[in-house]
Backbone bond lengths (Angstrom), bond angles and torsions (degrees), N, CA, C in turn:
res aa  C-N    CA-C-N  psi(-1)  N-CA   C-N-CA  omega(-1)  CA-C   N-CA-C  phi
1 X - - - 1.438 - - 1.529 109.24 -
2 X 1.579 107.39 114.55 1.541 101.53 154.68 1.594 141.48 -106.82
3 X 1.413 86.77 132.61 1.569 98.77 -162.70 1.736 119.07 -78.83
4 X 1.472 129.93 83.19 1.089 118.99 167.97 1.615 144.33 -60.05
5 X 1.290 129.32 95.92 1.282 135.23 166.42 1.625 112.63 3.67
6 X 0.777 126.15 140.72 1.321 132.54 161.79 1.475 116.11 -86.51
7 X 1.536 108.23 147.11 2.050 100.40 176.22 1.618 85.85 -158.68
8 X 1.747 84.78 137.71 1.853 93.43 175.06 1.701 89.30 -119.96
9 X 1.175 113.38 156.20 1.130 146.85 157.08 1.776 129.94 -111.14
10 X 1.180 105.68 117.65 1.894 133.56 -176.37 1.601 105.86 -105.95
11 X 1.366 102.51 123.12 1.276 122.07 174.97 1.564 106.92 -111.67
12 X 1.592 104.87 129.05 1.672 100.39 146.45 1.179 109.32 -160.25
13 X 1.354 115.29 170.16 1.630 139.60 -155.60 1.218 128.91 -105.74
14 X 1.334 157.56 41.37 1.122 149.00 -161.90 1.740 140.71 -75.21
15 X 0.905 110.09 121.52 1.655 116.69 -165.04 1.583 120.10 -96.23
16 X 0.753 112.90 113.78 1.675 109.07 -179.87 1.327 113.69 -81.64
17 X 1.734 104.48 103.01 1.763 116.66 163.71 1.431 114.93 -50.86
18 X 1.343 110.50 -57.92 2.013 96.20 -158.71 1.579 81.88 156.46
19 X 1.793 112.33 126.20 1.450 142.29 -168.69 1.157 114.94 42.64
20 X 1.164 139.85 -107.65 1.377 128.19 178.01 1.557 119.08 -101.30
21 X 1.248 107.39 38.48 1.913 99.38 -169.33 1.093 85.94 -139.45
22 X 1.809 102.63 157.34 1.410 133.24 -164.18 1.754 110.27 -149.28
23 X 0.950 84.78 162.38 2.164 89.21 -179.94 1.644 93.40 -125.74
24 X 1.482 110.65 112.87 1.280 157.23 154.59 1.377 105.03 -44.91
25 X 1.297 121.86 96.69 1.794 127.72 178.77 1.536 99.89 -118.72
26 X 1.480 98.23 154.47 1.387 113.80 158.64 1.500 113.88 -178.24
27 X 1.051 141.36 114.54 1.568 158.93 -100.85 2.029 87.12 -90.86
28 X 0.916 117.33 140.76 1.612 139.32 168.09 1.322 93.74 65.57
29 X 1.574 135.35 20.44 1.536 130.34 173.40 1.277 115.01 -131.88
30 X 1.593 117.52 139.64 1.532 101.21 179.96 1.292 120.08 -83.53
31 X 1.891 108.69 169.18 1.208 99.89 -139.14 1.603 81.77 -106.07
32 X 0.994 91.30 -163.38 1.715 107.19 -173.56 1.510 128.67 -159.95
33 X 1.360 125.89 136.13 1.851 129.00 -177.12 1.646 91.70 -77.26
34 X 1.651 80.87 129.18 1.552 101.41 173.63 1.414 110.87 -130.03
35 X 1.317 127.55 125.53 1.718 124.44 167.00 1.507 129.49 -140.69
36 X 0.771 93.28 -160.66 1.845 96.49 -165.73 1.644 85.95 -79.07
37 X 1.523 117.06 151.65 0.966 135.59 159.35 1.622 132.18 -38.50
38 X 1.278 147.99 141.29 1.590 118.97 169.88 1.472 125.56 -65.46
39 X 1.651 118.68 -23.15 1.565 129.49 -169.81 1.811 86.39 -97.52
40 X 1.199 125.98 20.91 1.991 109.44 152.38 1.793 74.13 -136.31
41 X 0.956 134.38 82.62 1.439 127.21 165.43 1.132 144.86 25.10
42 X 1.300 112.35 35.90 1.845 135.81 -176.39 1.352 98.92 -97.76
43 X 1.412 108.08 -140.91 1.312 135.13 -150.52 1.641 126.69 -131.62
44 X 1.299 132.50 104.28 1.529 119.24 169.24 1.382 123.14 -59.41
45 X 1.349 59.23 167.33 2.354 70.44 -169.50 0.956 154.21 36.69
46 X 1.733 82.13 52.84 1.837 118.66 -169.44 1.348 110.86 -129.87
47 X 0.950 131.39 120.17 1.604 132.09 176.80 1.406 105.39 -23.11
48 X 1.390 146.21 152.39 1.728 140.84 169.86 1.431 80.23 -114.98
49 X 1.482 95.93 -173.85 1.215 127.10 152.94 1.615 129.66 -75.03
50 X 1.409 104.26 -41.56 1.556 110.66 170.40 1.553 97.74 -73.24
51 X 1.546 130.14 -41.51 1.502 111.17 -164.39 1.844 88.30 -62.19
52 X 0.711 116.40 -61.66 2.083 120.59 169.73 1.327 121.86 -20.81
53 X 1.198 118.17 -37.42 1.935 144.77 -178.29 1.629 99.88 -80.46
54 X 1.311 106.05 -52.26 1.564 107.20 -169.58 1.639 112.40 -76.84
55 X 1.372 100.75 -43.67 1.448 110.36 172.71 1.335 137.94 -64.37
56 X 1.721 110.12 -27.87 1.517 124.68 -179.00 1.754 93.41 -85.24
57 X 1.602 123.64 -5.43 1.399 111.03 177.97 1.771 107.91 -90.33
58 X 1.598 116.75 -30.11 1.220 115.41 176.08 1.497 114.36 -80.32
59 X 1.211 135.90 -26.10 1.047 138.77 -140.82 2.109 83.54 -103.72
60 X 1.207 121.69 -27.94 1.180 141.81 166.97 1.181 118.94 -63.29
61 X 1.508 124.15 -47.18 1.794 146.65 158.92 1.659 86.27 -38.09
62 X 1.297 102.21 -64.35 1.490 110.82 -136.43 1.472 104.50 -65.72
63 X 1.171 121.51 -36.64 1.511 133.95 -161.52 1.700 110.36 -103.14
64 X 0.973 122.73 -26.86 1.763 124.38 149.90 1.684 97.37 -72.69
65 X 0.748 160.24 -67.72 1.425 141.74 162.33 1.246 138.04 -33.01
66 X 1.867 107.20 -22.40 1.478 92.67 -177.32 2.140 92.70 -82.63
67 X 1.870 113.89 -24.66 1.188 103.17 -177.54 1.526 127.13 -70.30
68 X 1.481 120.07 0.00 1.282 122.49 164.90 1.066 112.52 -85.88
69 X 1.472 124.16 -36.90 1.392 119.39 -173.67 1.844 115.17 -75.90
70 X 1.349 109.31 -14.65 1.651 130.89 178.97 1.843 97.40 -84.47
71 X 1.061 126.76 -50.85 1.342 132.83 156.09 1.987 123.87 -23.63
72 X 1.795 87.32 -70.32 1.112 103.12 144.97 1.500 157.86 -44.11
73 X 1.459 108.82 -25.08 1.033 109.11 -164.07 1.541 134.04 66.32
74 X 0.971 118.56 10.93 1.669 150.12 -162.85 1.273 101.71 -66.19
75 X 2.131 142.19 115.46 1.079 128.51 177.10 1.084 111.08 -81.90
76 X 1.408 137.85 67.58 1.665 141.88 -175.73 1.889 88.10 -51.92
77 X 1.702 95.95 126.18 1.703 96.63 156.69 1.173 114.48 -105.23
78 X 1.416 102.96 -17.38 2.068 95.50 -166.63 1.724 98.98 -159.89
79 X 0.756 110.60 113.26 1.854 134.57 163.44 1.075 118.84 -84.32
80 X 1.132 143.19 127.80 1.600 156.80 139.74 1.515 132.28 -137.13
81 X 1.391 127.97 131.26 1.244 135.37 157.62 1.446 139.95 -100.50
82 X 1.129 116.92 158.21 1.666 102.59 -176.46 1.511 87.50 -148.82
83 X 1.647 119.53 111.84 1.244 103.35 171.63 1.695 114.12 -132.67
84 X 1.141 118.68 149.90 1.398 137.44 -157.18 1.855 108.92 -119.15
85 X 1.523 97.26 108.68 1.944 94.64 177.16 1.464 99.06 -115.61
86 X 1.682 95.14 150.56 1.648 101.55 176.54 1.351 106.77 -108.11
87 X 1.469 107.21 154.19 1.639 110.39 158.08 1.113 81.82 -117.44
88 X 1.761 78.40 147.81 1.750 104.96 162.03 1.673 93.78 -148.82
89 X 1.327 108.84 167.78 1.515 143.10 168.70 0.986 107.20 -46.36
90 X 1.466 160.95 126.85 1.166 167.40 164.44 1.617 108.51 -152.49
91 X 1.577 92.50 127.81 1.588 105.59 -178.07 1.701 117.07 32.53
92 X 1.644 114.40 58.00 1.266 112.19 -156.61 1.812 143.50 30.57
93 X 1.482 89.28 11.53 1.536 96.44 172.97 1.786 90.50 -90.97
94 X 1.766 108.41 -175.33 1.436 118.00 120.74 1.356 141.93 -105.26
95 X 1.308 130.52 146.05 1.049 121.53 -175.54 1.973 113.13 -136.47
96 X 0.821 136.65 150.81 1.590 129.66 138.83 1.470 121.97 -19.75
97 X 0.917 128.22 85.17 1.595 137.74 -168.87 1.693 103.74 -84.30
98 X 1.447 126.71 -16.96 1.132 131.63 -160.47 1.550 107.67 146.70
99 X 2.034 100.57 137.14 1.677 106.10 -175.78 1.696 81.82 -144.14
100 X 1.400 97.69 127.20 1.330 100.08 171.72 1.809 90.26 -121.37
101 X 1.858 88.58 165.64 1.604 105.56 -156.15 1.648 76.77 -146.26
102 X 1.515 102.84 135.82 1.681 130.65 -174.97 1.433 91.75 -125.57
103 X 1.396 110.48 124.18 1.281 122.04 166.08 1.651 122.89 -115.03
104 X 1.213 108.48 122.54 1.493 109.66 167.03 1.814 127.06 -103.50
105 X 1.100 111.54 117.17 1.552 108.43 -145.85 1.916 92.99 -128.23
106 X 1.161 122.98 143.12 1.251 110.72 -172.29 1.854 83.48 -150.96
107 X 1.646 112.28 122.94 1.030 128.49 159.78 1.577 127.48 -105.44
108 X 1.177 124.31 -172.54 1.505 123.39 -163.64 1.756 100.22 -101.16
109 X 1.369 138.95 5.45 1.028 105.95 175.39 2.193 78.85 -164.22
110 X 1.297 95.52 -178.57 1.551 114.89 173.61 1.448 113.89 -75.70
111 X 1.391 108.28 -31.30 1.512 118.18 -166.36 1.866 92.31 -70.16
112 X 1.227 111.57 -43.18 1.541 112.92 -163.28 1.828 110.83 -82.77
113 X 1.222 93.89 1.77 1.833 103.47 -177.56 1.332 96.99 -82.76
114 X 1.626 127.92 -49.77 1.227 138.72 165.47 1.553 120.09 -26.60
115 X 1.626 98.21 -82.87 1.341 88.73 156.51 1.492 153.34 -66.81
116 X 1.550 124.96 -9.83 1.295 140.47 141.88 1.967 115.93 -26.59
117 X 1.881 93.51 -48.07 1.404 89.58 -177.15 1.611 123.10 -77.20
118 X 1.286 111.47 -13.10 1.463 112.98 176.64 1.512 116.87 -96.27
119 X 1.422 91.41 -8.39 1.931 101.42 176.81 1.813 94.93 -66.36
120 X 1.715 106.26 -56.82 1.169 128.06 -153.51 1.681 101.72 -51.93
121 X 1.747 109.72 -25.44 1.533 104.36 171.88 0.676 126.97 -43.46
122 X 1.697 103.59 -75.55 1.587 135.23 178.66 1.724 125.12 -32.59
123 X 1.706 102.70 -42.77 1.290 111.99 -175.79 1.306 140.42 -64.48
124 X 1.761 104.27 -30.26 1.411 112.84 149.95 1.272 124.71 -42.64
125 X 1.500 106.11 -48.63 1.762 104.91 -154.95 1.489 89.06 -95.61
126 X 1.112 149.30 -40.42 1.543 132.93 140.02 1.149 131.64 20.32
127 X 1.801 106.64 -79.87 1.248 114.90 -138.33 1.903 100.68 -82.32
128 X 1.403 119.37 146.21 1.524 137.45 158.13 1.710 101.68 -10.52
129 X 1.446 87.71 -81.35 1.468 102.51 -156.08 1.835 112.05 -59.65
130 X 1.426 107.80 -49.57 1.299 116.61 177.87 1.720 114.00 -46.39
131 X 1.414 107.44 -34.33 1.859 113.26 -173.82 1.434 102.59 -71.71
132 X 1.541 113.37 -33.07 1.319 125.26 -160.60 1.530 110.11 -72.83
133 X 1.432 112.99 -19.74 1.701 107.23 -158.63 1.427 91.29 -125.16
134 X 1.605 113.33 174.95 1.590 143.02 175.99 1.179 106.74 -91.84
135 X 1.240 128.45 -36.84 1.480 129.54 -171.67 1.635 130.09 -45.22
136 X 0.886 131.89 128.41 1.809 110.81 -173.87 1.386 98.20 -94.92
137 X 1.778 77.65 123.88 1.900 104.15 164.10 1.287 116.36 -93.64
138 X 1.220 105.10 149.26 1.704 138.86 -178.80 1.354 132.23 -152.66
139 X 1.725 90.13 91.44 2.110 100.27 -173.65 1.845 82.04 -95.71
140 X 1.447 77.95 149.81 1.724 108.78 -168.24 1.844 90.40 -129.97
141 X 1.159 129.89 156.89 1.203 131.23 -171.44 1.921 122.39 -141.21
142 X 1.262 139.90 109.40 1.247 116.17 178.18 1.989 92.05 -95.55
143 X 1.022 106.69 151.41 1.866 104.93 178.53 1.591 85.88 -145.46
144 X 1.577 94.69 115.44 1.662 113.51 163.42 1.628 96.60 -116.32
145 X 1.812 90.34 156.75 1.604 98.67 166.15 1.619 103.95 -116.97
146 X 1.231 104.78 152.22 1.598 100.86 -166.76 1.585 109.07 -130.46
């Protein structure tokens, strides 16, 4: 028996509005203004690319976690993240030096906090995005039972 690998492929489209902003496409999803940051001379309160970098890593936490905990059987009542990436200076480039991700997770009993914490291993080294990058990750966890 030969076993072929699996490979997905992601498409998207980007259009340049006017100075540093663009409209963010990708087919059956809405699209979205994306631009350069204000500290490299863009624009506030526009999606970046790093807010995009930091976010496709939690949103990645979040969703390899909800399939262990579905695995599990796990009564997740309440999910939330808040996660924070740095640039710093490296070898005169910049780069992501480190994005840590704080989770607050509240299940239905004590017994399932237990297991929450050994999910919470696994999920780093899991997730897509985390294998994909250099950056050092750091999920931090609060686990209530409610």
């Amino acid at each position: 028996m030969i076993i072929k690998p699996k490979e997905y492929t992601y498409h998207t489209q980007l259009d340049w509005l006017s100075e540093k902003k663009g409209r963010l496409h990708s087919i059956g999803k809405p699209s979205m203004t994306v631009a350069c940051p204000p500290e490299f001379g863009g624009h506030p309160n526009i999606w970046t690319p790093e807010d995009l970098f930091v976010a496709s890593i939690e949103v990645c936490i979040m969703t390899t976690f909800l399939w262990y905990i579905k695995n599990k059987k796990i009564n997740l009542l309440s999910y939330k993240s808040q996660a924070e990436g740095t640039v710093s200076m490296v070898d005169n480039i910049f780069q992501f030096s480190s994005i840590i991700i704080h989770l607050d997770i509240t299940v239905s009993s004590s017994v399932e906090k237990d297991v929450i914490k050994g999910i919470l291993k696994k999920v780093e080294k899991q997730c897509l995005i985390t294998q994909s990058i250099k950056s050092r990750i750091s999920v931090t966890a609060d686990i209530n039972s409610g």
